[in-house]
Structure formats: structure tokens, C-alpha cells
C-alpha positions in Angstrom: 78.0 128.5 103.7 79.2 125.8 105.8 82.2 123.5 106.0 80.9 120.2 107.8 83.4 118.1 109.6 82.7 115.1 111.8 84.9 114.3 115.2 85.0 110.9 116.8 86.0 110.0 120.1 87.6 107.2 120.5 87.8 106.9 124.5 84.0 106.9 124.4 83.0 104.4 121.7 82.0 101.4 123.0 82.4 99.3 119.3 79.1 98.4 119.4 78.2 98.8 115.9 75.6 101.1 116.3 76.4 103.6 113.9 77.0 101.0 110.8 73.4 99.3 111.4 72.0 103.0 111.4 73.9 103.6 108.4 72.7 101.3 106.5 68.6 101.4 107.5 69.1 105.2 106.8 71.0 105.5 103.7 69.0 101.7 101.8 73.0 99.7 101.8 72.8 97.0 100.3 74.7 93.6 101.2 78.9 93.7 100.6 78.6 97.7 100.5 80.3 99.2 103.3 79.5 103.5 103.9 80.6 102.9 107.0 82.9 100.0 108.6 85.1 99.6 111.6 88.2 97.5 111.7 89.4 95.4 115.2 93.0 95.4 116.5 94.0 93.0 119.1 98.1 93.5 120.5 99.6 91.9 122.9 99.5 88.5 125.5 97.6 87.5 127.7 97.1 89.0 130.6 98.3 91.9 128.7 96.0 92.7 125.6 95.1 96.1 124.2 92.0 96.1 122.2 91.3 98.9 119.9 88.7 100.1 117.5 88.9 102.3 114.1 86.5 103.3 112.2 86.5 104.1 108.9 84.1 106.4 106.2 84.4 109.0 103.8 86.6 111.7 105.1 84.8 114.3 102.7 88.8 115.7 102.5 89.0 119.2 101.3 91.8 118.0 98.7 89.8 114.8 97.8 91.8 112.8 94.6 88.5 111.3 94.3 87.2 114.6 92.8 90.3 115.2 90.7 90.2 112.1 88.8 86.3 111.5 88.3 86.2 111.8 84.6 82.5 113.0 84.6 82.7 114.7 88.2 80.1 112.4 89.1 82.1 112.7 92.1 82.5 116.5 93.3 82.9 118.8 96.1 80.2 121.1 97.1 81.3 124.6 97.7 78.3 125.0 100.2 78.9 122.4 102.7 82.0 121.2 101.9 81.2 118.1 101.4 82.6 115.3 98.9 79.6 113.7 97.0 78.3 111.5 94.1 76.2 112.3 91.6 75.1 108.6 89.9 73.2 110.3 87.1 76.7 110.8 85.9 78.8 107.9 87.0 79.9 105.9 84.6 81.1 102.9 87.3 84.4 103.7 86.5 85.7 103.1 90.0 88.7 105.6 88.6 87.7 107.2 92.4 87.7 103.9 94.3 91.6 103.7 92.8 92.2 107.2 94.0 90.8 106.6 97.4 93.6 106.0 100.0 91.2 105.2 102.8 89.1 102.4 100.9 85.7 104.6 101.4 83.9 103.7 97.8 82.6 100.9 97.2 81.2 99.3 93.7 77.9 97.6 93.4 79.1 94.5 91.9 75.5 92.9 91.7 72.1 93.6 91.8 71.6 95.7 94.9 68.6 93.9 97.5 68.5 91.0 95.0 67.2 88.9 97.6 64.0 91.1 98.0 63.3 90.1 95.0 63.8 86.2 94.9 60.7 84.3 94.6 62.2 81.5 96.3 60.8 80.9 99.8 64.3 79.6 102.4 61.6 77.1 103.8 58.9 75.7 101.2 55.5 76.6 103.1 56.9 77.9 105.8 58.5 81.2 105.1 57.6 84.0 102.6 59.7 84.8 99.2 61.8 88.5 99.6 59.5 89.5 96.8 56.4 88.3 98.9 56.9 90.0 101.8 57.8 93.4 99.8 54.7 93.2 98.0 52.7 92.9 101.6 54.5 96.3 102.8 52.3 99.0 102.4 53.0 100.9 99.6 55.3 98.1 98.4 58.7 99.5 98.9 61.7 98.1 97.3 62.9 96.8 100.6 61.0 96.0 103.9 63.2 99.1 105.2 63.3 101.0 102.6 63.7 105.4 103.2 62.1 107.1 100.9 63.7 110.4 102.5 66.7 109.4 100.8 65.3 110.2 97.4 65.1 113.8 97.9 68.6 114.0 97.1 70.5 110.6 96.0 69.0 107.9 94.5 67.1 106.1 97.4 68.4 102.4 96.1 71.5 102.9 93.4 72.0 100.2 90.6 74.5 97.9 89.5 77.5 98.9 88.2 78.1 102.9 90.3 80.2 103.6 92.7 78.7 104.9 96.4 80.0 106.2 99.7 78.6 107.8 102.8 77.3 111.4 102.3 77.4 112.3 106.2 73.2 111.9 105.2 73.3 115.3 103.1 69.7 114.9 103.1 68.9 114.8 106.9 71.5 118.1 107.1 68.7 119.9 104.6 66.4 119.4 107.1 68.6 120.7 109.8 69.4 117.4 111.5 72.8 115.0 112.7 73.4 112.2 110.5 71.9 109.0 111.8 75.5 107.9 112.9 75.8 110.4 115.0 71.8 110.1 116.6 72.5 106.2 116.4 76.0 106.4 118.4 74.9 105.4 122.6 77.6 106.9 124.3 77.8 110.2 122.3 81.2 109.5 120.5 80.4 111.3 117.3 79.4 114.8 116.2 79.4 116.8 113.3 80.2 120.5 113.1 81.0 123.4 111.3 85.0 124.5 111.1 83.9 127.6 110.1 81.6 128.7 112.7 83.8 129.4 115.4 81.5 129.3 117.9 80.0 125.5 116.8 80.8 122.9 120.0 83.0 121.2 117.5 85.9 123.6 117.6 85.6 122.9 121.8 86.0 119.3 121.5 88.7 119.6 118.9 90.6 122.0 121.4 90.1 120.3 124.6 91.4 116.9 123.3 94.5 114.9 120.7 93.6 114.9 117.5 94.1 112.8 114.6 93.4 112.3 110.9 93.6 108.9 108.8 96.9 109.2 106.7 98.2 112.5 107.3 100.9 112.1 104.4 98.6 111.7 101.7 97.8 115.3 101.9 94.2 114.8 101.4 93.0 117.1 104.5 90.5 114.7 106.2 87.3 116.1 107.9 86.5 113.0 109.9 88.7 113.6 113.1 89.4 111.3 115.9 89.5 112.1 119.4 91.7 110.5 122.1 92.6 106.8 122.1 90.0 103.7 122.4 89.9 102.2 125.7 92.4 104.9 127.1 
């Protein structure tokens, strides 16, 4: 049994992206779906400007609302790992959890994900390949040139139009006993994930040698995504 949480430290990231790019390679994320994003805060005048980052994901909250109102519990909590996930075999595309959401972590495939992998229409007549051409020349002919098969083991490796998806903290890499690609992606080390009920897990360490916040307190939700220290301070 394990009860996964994921810190972030904000005086180390760098806003380089990193993580979202890894994110979506890793987890097959279509265009206009967002499992992981970052917002940009600029205060201030010039010569005095403050610059901050914030990302934003799942928090896999132990009171999740997104569990509560899923009327098919597509969306669920697992008791194992603790972790808030989807099920798409029984998602309806309700978006009942995307209302439910305060941090604005699902998002809804509106169209046909990776359509343009399968466009036969070349950008430059006789001078570039169609998406569905240079698919069809991958070996093995994947549904997308970057296209992770690992994913399947778990999740659907490229969901449809019309469900709901968010990040999973890449439940399939922790089956095989590694960090989600995030945190393996991130440069400067900023993000780890641990286990709040292993006491001796370097999580608890960071947690206790720095500030702490969640995203929106209030709501009562208990977040698991915990930020470390201020950016740029």
C-alpha cells in the first residue's frame, strides 16, 4: 500500500517547459489537451518586476469531488496508491468531473485526437509527406510518429473523442518501479514523487525542511501535488 504524493519546488524550476513536453511524448496528448500546464505571472514596473511560475495538474486529492460526482466512477480513487484515476471504458464524456474540478485538471477531447496524423493532405504539394504518410512509414505503423505503446498496459494508449482525461502521475511507469517522466524530464531536479506513508521516503525530508503549499486550501479537497518555496526566491 502506498499513498503517492508529488512535491515541487518552486525556487528550483527554471520554467523551461520540460516537464509538459515530457508529458505529453509519454502519456500520447493530443493537441488542446493539457495533463500538464503552467501558467506566467508578471507584477510590477520596470526596473522592478517579479516573475513567477505555477504549474498546474491533477492533484490526485484524497477528497477528490471528481470521484464523488462521476456517475459511472469512471473516475475513482485507488485504495493502493492513492491515486485519483480514469477508467474510459466507463466514461460516458459527461465532463460532470471537469465541473467538479476546482483546479481545471480534466480536460475533454472535443475532436478527433491526432487528426492530423491522419490527413492525407501534404502542407507542401510534392514536397512534404501527408500525417497519414509518414505514420504508415514508421515501423510497425503506430498511430502517431511518437506513439508509446507502454501506455496501453494500463490506460488506453490514444483515448477517443468525446472522454474526459488527466494526468495519472504515469501509473504505468510506477508498476514498473519508476518516477513519472515529469519528474525524470525536470533539469534542475524540481519535482519528486513520494510516499506520505513511508516515513522514511526523502519526500517527508523535503516537505520538513522547506514552506509548503497546496492549490486552494479552502476547497477542502486535500491536494497531493505540493509546492516548495517561492519561484525565483
Amino acid at each position: 500500500m502506498t499513498n503517492y504524493a508529488m512535491t515541487h519546488d518552486l525556487k528550483k524550476c527554471m520554467g523551461c517547459g520540460a516537464c509538459l513536453i515530457a508529458c505529453k511524448i509519454e502519456n500520447n496528448v493530443t493537441e488542446g489537451i493539457k495533463w500538464l500546464n503552467y501558467e506566467t505571472k508578471t507584477t510590477g514596473k520596470f526596473p522592478n518586476v517579479s516573475y513567477e511560475v505555477q504549474l498546474n495538474q491533477c492533484n490526485h486529492c484524497d477528497n477528490a469531488p471528481c470521484t464523488r460526482v462521476c456517475p459511472t466512477r469512471a473516475m475513482h480513487k485507488r485504495r493502493d496508491t492513492g491515486l485519483t484515476l480514469h477508467n474510459p471504458k466507463r466514461c460516458v464524456g459527461c465532463r460532470a468531473c471537469m465541473v467538479a474540478c476546482p483546479y481545471d485538471a480534466i480536460s475533454f477531447n472535443r475532436y478527433e485526437p491526432h487528426a492530423m496524423f491522419k490527413d492525407d493532405q501534404a502542407l507542401v504539394p510534392g514536397g512534404t509527406s501527408s500525417g497519414r504518410e509518414l505514420t504508415s512509414r514508421m515501423e510497425g505503423a503506430p498511430p502517431i510518429p511518437t506513439y508509446n505503446p507502454a501506455l496501453n498496459q494500463n490506460y488506453l494508449g490514444i483515448r477517443k473523442k468525446g472522454l474526459v482525461e488527466k494526468c495519472t502521475f504515469c501509473s504505468h511507469r510506477l508498476a514498473r518501479g519508476q518516477q513519472p517522466r515529469c519528474v525524470e524530464a525536470c533539469p534542475a531536479g524540481a519535482r519528486l514523487l513520494g510516499d506520505l506513508d513511508d516515513p522514511v521516503d526523502p519526500i517527508h525530508e523535503l516537505i520538513a525542511r522547506y514552506p509548503s503549499k497546496v492549490r486552494m486550501p479552502e476547497q477542502g479537497t486535500k491536494p497531493k501535488v505540493i509546492y516548495l518555496r517561492n519561484y525565483g526566491y
